[in-house]
ModelCIF file with pLDDT and N, C-alpha, C, O atoms, coordinates in Angstrom:
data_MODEL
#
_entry.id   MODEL 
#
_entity.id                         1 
_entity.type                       polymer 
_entity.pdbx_number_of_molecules   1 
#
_entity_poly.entity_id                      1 
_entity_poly.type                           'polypeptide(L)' 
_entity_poly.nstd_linkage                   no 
_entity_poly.nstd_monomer                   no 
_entity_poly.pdbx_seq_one_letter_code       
;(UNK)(UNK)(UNK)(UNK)(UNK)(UNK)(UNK)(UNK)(UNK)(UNK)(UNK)(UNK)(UNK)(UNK)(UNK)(UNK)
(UNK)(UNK)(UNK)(UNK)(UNK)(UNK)(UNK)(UNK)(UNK)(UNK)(UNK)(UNK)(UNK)(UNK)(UNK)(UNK)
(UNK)(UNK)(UNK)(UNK)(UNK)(UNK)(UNK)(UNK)(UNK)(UNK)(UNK)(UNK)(UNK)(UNK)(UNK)(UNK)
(UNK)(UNK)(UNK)(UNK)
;
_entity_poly.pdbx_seq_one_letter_code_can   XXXXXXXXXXXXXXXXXXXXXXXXXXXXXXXXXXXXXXXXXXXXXXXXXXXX 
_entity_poly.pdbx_strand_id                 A 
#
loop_
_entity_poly_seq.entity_id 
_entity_poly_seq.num 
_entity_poly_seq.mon_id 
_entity_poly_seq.hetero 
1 1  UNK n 
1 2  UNK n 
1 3  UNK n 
1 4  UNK n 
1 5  UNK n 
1 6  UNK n 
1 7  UNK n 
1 8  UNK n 
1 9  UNK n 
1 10 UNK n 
1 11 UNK n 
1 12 UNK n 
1 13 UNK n 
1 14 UNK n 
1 15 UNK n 
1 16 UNK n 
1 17 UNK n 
1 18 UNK n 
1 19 UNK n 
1 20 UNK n 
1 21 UNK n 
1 22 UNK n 
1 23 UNK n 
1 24 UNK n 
1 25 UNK n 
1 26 UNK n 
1 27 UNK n 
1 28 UNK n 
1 29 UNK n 
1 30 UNK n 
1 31 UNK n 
1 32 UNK n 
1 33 UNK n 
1 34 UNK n 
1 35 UNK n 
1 36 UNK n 
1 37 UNK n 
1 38 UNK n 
1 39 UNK n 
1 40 UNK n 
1 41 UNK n 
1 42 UNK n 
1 43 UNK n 
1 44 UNK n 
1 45 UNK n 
1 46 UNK n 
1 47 UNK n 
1 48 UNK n 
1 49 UNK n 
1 50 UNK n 
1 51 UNK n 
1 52 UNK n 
#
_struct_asym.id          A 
_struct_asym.entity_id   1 
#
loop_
_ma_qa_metric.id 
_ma_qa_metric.mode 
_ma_qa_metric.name 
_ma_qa_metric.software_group_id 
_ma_qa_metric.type 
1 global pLDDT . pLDDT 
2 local  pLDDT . pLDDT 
#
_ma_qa_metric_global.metric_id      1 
_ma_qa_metric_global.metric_value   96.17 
_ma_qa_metric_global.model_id       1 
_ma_qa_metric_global.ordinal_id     1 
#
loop_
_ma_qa_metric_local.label_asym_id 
_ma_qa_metric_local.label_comp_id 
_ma_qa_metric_local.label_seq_id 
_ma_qa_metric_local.metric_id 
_ma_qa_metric_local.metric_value 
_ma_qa_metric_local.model_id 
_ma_qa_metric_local.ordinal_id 
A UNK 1  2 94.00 1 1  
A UNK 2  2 97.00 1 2  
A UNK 3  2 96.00 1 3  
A UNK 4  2 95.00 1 4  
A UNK 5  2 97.00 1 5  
A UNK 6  2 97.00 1 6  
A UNK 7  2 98.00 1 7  
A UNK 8  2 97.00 1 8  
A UNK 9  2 98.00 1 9  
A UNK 10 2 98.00 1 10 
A UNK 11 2 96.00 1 11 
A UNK 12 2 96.00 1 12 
A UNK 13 2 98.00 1 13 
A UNK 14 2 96.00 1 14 
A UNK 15 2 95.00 1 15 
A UNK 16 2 96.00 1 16 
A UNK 17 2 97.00 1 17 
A UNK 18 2 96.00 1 18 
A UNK 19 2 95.00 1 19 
A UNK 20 2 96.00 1 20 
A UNK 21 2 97.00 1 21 
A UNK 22 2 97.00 1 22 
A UNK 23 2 97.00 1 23 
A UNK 24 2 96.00 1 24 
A UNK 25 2 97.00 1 25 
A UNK 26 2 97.00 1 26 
A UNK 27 2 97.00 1 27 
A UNK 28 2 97.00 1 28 
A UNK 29 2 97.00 1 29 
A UNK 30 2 97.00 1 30 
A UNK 31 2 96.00 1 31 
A UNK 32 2 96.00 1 32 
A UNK 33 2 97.00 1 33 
A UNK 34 2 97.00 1 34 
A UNK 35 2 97.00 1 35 
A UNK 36 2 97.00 1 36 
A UNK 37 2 97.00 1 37 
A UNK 38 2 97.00 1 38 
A UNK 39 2 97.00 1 39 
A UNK 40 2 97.00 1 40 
A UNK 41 2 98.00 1 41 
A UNK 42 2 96.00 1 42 
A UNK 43 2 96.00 1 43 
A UNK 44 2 96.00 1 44 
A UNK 45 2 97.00 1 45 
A UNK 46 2 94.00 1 46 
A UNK 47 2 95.00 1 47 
A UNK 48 2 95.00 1 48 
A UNK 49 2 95.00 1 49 
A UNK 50 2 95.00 1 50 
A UNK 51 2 91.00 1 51 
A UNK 52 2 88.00 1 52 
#
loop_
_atom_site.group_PDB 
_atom_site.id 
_atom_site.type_symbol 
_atom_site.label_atom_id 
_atom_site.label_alt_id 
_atom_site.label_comp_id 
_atom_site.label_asym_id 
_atom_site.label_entity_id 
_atom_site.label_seq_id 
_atom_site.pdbx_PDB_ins_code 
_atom_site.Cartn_x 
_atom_site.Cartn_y 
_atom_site.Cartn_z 
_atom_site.occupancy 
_atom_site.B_iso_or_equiv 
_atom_site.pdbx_formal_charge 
_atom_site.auth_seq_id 
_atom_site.auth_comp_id 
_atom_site.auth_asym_id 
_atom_site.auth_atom_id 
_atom_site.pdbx_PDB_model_num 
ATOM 1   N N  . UNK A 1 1  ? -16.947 8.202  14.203 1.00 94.00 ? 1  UNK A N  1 
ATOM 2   C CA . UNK A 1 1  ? -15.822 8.513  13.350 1.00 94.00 ? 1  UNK A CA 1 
ATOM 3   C C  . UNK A 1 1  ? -16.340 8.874  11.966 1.00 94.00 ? 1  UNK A C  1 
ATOM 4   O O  . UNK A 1 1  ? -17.470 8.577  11.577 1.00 94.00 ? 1  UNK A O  1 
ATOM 5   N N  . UNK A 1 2  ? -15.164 9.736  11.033 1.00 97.00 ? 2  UNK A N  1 
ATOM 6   C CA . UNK A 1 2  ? -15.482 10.350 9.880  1.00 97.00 ? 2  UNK A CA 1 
ATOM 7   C C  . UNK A 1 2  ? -14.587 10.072 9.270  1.00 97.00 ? 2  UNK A C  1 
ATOM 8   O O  . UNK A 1 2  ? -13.432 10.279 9.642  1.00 97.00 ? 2  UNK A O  1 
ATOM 9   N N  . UNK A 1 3  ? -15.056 9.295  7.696  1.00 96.00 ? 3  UNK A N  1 
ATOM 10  C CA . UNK A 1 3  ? -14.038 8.952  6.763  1.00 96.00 ? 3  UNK A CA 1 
ATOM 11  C C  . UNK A 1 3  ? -13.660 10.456 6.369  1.00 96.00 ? 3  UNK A C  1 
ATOM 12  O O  . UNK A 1 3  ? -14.500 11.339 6.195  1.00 96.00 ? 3  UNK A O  1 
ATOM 13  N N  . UNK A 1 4  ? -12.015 10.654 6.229  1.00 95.00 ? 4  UNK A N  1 
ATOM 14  C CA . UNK A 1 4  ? -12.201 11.847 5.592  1.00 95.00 ? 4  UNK A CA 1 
ATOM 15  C C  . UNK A 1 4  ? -11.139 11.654 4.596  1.00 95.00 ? 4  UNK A C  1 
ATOM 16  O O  . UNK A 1 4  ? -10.019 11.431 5.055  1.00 95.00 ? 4  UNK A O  1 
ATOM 17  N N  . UNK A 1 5  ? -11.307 11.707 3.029  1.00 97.00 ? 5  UNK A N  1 
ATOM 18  C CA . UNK A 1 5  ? -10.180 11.594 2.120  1.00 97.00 ? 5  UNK A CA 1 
ATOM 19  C C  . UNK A 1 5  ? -8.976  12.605 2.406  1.00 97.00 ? 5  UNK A C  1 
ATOM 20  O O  . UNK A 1 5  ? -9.091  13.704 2.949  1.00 97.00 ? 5  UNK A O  1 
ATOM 21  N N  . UNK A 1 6  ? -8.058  12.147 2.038  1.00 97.00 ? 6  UNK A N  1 
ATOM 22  C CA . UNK A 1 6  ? -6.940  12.979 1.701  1.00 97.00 ? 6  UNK A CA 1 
ATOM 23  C C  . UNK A 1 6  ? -7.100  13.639 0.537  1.00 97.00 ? 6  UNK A C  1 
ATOM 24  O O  . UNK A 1 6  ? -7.637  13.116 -0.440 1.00 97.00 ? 6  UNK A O  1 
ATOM 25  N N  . UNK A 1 7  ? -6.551  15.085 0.557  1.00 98.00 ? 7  UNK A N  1 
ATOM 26  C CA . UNK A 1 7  ? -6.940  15.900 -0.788 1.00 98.00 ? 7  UNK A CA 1 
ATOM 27  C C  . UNK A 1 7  ? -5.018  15.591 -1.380 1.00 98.00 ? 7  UNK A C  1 
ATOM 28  O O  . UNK A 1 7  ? -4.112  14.943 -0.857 1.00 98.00 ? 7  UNK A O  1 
ATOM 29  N N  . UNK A 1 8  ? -5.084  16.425 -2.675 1.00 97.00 ? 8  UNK A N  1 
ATOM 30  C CA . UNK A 1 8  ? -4.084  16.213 -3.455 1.00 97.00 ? 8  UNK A CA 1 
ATOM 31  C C  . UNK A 1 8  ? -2.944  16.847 -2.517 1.00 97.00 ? 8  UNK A C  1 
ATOM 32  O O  . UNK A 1 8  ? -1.841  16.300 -2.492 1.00 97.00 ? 8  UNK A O  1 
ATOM 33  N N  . UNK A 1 9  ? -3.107  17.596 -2.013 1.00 98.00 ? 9  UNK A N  1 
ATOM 34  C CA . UNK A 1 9  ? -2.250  18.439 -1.554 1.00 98.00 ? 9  UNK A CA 1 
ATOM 35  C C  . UNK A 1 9  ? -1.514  17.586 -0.001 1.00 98.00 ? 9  UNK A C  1 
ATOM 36  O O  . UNK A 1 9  ? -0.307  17.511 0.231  1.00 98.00 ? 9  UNK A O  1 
ATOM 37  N N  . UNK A 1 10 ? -2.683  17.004 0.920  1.00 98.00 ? 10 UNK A N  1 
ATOM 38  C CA . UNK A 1 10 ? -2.382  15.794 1.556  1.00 98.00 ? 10 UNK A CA 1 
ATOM 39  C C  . UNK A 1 10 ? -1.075  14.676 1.083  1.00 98.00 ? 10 UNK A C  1 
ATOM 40  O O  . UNK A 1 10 ? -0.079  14.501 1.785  1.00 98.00 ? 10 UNK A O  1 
ATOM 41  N N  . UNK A 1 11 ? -1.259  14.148 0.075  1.00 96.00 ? 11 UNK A N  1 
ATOM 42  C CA . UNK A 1 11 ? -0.754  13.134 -0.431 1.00 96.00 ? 11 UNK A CA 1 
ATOM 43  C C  . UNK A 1 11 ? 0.385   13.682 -0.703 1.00 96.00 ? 11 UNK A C  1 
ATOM 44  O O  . UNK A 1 11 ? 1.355   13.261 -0.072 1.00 96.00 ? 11 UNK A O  1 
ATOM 45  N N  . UNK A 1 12 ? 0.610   14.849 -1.787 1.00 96.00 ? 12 UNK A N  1 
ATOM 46  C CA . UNK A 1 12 ? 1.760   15.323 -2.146 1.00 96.00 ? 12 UNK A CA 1 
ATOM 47  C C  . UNK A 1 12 ? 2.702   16.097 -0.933 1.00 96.00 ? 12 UNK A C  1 
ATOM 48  O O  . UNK A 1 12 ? 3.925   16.059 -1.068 1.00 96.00 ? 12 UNK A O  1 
ATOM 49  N N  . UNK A 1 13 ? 2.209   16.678 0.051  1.00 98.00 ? 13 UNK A N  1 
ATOM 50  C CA . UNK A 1 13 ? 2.980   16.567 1.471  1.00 98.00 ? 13 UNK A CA 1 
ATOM 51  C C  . UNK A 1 13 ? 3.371   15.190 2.139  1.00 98.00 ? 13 UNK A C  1 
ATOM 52  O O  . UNK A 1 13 ? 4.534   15.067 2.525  1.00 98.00 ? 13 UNK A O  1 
ATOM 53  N N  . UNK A 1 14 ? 2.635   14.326 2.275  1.00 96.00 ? 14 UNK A N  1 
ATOM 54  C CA . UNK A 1 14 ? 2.923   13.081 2.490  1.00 96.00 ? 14 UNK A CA 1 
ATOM 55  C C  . UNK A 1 14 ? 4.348   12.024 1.907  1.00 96.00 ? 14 UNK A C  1 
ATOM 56  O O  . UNK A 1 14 ? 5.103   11.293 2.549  1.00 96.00 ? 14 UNK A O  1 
ATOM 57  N N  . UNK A 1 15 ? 4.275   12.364 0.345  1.00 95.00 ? 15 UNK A N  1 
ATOM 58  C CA . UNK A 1 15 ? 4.957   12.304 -0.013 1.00 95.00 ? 15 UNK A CA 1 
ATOM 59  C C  . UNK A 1 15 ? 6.601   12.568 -0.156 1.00 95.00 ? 15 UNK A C  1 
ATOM 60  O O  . UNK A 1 15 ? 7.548   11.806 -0.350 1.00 95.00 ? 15 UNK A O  1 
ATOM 61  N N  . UNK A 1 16 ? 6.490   13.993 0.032  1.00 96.00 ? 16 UNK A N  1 
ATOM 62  C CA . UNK A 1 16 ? 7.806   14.682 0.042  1.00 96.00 ? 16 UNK A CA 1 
ATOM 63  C C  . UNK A 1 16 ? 8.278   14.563 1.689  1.00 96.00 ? 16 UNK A C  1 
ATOM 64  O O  . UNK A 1 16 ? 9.302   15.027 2.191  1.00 96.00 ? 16 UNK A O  1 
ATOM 65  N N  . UNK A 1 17 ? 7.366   13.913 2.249  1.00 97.00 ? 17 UNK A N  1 
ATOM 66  C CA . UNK A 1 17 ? 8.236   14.047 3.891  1.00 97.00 ? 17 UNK A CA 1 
ATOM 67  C C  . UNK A 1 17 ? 8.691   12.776 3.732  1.00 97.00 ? 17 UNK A C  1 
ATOM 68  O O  . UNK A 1 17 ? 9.693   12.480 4.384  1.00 97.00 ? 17 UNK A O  1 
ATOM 69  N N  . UNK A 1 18 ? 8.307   12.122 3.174  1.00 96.00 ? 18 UNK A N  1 
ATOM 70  C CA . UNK A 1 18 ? 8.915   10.388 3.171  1.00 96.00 ? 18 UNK A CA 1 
ATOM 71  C C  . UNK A 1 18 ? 10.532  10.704 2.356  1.00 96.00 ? 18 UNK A C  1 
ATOM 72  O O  . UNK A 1 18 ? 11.625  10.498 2.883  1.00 96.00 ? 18 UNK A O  1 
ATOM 73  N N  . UNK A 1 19 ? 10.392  11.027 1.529  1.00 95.00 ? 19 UNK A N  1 
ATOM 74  C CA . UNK A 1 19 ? 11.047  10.966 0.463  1.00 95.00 ? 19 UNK A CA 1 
ATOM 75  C C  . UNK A 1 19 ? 12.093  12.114 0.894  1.00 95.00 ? 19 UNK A C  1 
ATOM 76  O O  . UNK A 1 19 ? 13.229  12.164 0.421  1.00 95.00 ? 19 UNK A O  1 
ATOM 77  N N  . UNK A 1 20 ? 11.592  13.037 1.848  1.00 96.00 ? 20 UNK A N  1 
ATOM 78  C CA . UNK A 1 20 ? 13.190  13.890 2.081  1.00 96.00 ? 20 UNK A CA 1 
ATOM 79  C C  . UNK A 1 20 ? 13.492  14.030 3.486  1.00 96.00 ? 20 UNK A C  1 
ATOM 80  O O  . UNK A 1 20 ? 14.323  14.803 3.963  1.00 96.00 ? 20 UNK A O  1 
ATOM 81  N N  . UNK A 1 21 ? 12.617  13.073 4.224  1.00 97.00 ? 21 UNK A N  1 
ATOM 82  C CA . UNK A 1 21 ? 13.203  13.210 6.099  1.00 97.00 ? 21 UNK A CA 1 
ATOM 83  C C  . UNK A 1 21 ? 12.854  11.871 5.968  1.00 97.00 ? 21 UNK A C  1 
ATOM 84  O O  . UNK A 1 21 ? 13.800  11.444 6.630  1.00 97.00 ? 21 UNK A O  1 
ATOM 85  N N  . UNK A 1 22 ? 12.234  10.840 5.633  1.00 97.00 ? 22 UNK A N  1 
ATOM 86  C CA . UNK A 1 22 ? 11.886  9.440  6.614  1.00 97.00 ? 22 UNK A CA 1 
ATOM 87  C C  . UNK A 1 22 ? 12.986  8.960  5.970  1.00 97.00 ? 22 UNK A C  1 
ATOM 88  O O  . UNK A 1 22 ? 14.144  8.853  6.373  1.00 97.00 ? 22 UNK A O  1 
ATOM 89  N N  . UNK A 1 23 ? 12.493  8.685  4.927  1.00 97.00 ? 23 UNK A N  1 
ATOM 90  C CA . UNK A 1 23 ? 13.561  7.333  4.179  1.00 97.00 ? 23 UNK A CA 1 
ATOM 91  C C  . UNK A 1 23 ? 15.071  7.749  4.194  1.00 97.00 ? 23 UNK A C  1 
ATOM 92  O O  . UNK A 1 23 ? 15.865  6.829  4.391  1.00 97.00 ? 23 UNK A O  1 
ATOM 93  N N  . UNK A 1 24 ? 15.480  8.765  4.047  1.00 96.00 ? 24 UNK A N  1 
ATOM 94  C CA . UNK A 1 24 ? 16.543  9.675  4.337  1.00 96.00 ? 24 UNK A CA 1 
ATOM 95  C C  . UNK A 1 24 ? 17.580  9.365  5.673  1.00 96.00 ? 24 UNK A C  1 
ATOM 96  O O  . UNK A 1 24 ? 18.780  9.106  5.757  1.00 96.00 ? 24 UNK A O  1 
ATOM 97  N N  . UNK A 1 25 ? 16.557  9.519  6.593  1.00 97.00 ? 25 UNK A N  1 
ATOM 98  C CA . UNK A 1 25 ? 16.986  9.053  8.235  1.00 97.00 ? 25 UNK A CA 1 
ATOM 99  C C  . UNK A 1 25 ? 17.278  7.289  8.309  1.00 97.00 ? 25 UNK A C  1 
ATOM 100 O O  . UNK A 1 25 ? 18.026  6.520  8.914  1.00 97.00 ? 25 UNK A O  1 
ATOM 101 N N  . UNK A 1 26 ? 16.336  7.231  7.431  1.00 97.00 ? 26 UNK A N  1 
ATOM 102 C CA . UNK A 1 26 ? 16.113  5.137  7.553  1.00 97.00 ? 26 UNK A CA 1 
ATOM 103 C C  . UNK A 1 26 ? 17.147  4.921  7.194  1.00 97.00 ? 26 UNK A C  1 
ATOM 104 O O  . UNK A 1 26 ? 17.757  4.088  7.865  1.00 97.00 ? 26 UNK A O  1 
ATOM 105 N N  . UNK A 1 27 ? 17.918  5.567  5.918  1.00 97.00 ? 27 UNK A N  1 
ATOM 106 C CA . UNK A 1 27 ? 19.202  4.885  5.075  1.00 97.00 ? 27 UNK A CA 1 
ATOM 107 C C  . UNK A 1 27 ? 20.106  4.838  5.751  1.00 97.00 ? 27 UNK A C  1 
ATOM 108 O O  . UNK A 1 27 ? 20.941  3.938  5.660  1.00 97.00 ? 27 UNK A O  1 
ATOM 109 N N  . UNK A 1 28 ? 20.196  6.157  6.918  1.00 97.00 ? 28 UNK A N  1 
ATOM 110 C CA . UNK A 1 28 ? 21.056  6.268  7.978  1.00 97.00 ? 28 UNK A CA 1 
ATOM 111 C C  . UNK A 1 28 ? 21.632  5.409  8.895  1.00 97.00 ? 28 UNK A C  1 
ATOM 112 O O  . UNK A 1 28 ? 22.806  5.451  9.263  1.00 97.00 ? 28 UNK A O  1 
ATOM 113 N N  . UNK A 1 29 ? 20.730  4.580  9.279  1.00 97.00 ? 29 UNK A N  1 
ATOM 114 C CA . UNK A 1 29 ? 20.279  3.782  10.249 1.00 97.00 ? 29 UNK A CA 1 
ATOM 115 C C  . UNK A 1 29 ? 20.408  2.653  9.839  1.00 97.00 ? 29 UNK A C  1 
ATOM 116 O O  . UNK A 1 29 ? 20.982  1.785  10.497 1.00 97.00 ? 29 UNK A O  1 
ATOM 117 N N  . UNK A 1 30 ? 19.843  2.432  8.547  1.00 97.00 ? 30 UNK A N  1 
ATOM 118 C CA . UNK A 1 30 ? 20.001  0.874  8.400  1.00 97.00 ? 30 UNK A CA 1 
ATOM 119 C C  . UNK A 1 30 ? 20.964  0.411  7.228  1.00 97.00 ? 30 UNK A C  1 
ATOM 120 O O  . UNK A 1 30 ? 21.244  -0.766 6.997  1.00 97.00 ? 30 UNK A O  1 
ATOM 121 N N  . UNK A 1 31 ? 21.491  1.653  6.428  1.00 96.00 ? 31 UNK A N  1 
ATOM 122 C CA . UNK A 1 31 ? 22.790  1.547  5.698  1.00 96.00 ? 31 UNK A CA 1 
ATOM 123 C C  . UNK A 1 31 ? 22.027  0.901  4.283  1.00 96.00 ? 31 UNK A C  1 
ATOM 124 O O  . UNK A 1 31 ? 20.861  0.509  4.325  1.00 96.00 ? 31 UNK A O  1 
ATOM 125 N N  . UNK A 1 32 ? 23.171  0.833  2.564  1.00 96.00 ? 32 UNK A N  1 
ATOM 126 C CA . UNK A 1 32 ? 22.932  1.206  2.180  1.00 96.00 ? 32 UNK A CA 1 
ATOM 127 C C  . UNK A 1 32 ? 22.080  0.018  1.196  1.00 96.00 ? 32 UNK A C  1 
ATOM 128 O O  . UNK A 1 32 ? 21.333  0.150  0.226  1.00 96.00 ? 32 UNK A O  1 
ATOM 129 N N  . UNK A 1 33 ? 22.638  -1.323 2.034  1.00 97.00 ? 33 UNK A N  1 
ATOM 130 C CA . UNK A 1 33 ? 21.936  -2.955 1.299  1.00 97.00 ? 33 UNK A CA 1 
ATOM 131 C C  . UNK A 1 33 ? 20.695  -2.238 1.647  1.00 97.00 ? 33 UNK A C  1 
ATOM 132 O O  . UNK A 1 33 ? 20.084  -1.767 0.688  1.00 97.00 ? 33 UNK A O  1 
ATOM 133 N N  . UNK A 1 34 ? 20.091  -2.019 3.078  1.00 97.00 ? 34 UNK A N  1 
ATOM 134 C CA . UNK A 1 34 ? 18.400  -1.828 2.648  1.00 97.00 ? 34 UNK A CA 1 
ATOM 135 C C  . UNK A 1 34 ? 17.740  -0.898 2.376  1.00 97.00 ? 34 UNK A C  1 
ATOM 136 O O  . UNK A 1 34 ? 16.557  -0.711 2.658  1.00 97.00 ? 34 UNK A O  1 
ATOM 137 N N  . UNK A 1 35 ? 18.703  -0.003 1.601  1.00 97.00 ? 35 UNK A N  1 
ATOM 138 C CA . UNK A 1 35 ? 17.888  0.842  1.273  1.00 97.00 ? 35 UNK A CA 1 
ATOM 139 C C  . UNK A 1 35 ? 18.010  0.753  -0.760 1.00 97.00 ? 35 UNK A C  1 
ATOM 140 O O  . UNK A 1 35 ? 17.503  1.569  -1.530 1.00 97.00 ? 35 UNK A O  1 
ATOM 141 N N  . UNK A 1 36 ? 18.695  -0.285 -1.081 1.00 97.00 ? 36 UNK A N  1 
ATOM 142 C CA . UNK A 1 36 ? 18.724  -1.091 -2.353 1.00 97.00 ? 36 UNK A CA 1 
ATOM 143 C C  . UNK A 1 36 ? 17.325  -2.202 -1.946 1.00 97.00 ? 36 UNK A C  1 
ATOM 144 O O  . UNK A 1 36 ? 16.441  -2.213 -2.802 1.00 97.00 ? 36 UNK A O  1 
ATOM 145 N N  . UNK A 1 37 ? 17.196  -2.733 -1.220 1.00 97.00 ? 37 UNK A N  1 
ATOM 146 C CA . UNK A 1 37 ? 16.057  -3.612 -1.213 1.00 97.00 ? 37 UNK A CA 1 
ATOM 147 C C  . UNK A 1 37 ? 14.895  -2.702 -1.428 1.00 97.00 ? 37 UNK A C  1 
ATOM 148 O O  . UNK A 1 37 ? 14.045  -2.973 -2.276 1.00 97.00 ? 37 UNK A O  1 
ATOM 149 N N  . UNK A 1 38 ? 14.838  -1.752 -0.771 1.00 97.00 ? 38 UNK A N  1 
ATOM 150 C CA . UNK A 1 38 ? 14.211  -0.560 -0.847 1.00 97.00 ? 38 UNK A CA 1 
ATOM 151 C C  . UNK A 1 38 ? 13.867  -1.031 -2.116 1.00 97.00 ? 38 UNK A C  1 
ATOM 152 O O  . UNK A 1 38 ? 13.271  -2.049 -2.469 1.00 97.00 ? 38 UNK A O  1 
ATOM 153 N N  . UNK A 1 39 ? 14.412  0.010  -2.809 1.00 97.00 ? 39 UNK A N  1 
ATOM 154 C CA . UNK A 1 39 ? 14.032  0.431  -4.136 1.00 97.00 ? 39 UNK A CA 1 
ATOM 155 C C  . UNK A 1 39 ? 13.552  -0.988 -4.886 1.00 97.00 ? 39 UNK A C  1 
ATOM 156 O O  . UNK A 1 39 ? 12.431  -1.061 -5.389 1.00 97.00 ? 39 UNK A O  1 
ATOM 157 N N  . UNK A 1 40 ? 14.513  -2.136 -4.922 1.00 97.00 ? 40 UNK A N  1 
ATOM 158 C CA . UNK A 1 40 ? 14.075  -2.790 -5.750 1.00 97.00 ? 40 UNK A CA 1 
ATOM 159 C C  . UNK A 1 40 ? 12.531  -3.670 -5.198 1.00 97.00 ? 40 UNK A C  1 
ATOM 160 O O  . UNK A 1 40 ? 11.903  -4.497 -5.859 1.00 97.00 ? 40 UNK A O  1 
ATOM 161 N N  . UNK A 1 41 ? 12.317  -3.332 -4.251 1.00 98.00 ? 41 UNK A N  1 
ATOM 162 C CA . UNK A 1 41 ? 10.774  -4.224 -3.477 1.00 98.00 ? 41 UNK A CA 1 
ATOM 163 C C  . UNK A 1 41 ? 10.004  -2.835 -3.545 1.00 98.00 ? 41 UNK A C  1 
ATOM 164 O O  . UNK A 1 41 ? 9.740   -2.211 -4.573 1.00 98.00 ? 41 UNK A O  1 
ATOM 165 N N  . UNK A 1 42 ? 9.715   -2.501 -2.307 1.00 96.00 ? 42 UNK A N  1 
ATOM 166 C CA . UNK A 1 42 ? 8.452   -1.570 -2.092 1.00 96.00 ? 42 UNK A CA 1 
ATOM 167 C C  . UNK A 1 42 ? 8.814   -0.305 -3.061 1.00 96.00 ? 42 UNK A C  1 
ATOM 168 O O  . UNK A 1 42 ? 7.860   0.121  -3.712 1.00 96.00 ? 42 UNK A O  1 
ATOM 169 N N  . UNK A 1 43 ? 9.766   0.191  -3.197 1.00 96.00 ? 43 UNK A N  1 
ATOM 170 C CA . UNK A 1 43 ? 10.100  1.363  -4.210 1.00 96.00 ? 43 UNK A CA 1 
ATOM 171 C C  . UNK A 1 43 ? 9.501   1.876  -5.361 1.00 96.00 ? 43 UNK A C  1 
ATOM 172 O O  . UNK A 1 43 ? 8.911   2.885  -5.747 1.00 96.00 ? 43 UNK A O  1 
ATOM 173 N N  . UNK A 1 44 ? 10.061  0.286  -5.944 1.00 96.00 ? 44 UNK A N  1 
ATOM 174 C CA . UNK A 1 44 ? 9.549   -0.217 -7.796 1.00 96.00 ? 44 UNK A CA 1 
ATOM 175 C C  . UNK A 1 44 ? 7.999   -0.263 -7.953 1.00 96.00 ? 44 UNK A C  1 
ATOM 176 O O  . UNK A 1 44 ? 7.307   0.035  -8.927 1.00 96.00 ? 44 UNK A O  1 
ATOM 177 N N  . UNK A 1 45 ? 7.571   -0.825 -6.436 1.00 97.00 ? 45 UNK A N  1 
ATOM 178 C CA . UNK A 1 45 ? 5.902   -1.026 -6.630 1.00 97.00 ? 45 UNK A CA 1 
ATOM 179 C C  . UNK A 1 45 ? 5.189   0.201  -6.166 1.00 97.00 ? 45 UNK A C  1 
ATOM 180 O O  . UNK A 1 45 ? 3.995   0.241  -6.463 1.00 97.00 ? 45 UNK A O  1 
ATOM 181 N N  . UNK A 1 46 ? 5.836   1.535  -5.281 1.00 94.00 ? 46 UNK A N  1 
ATOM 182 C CA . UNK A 1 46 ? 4.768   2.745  -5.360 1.00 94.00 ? 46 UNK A CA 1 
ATOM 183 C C  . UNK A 1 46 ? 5.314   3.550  -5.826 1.00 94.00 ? 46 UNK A C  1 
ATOM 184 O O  . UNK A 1 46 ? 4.772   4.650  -5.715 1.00 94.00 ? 46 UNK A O  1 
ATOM 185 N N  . UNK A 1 47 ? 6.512   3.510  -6.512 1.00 95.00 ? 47 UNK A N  1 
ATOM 186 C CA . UNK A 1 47 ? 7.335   4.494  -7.175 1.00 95.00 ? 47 UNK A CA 1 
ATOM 187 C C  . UNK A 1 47 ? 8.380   5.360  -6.470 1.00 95.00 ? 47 UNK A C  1 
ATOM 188 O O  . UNK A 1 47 ? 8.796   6.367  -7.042 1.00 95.00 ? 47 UNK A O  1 
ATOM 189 N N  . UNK A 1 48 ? 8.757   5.071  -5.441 1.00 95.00 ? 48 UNK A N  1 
ATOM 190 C CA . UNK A 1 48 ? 9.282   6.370  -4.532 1.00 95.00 ? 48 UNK A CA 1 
ATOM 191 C C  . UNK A 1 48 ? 11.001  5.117  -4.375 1.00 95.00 ? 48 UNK A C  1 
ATOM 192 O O  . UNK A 1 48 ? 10.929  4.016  -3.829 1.00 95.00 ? 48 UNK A O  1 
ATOM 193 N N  . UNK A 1 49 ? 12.199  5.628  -4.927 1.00 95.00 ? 49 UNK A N  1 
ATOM 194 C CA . UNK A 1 49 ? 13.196  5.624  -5.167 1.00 95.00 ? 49 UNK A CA 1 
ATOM 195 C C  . UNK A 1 49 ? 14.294  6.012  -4.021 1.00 95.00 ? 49 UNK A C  1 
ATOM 196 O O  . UNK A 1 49 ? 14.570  7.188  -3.786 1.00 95.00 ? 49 UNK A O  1 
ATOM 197 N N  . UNK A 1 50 ? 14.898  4.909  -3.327 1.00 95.00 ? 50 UNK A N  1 
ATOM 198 C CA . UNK A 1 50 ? 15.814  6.536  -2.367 1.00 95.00 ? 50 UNK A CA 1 
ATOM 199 C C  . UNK A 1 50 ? 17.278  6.362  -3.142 1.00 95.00 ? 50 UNK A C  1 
ATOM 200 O O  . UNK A 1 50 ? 17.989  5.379  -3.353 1.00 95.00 ? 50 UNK A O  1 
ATOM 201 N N  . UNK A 1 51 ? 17.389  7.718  -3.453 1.00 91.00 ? 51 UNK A N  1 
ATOM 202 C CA . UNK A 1 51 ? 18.901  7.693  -4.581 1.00 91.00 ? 51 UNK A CA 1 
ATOM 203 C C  . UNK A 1 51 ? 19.729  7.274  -3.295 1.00 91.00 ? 51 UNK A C  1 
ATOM 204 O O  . UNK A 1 51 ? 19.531  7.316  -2.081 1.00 91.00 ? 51 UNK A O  1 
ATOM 205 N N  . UNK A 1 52 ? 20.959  6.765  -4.302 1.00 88.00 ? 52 UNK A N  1 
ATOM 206 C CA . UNK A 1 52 ? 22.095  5.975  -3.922 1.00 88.00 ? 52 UNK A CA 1 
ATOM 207 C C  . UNK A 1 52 ? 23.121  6.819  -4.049 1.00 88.00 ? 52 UNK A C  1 
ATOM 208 O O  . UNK A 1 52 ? 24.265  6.443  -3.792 1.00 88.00 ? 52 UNK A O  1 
#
């Protein structure tokens, strides 16, 4: 096996799929208390917000 970094461009795709199909679908699903826990737990600590 080969460590291979993620380049900027990696991360910032990574990013925008969370942030406009995962978490998006999740809020769906699990409605809108956890997606307030969301934000105020894992959100606050990597920065990624799902508007309300």
């Amino acid at each position: 096996m080969t460590l291979v970094e993620p380049t900027e461009e990696d991360s910032e795709t990574a990013r925008r799929v969370l942030e406009e199909t995962v978490l998006p679908e999740w809020v769906d699903r699990a409605g809108e208390d956890w997606a307030e826990r969301w934000n105020e737990t894992v959100g606050e600590t990597v920065g990624v917000q799902i508007p309300l």
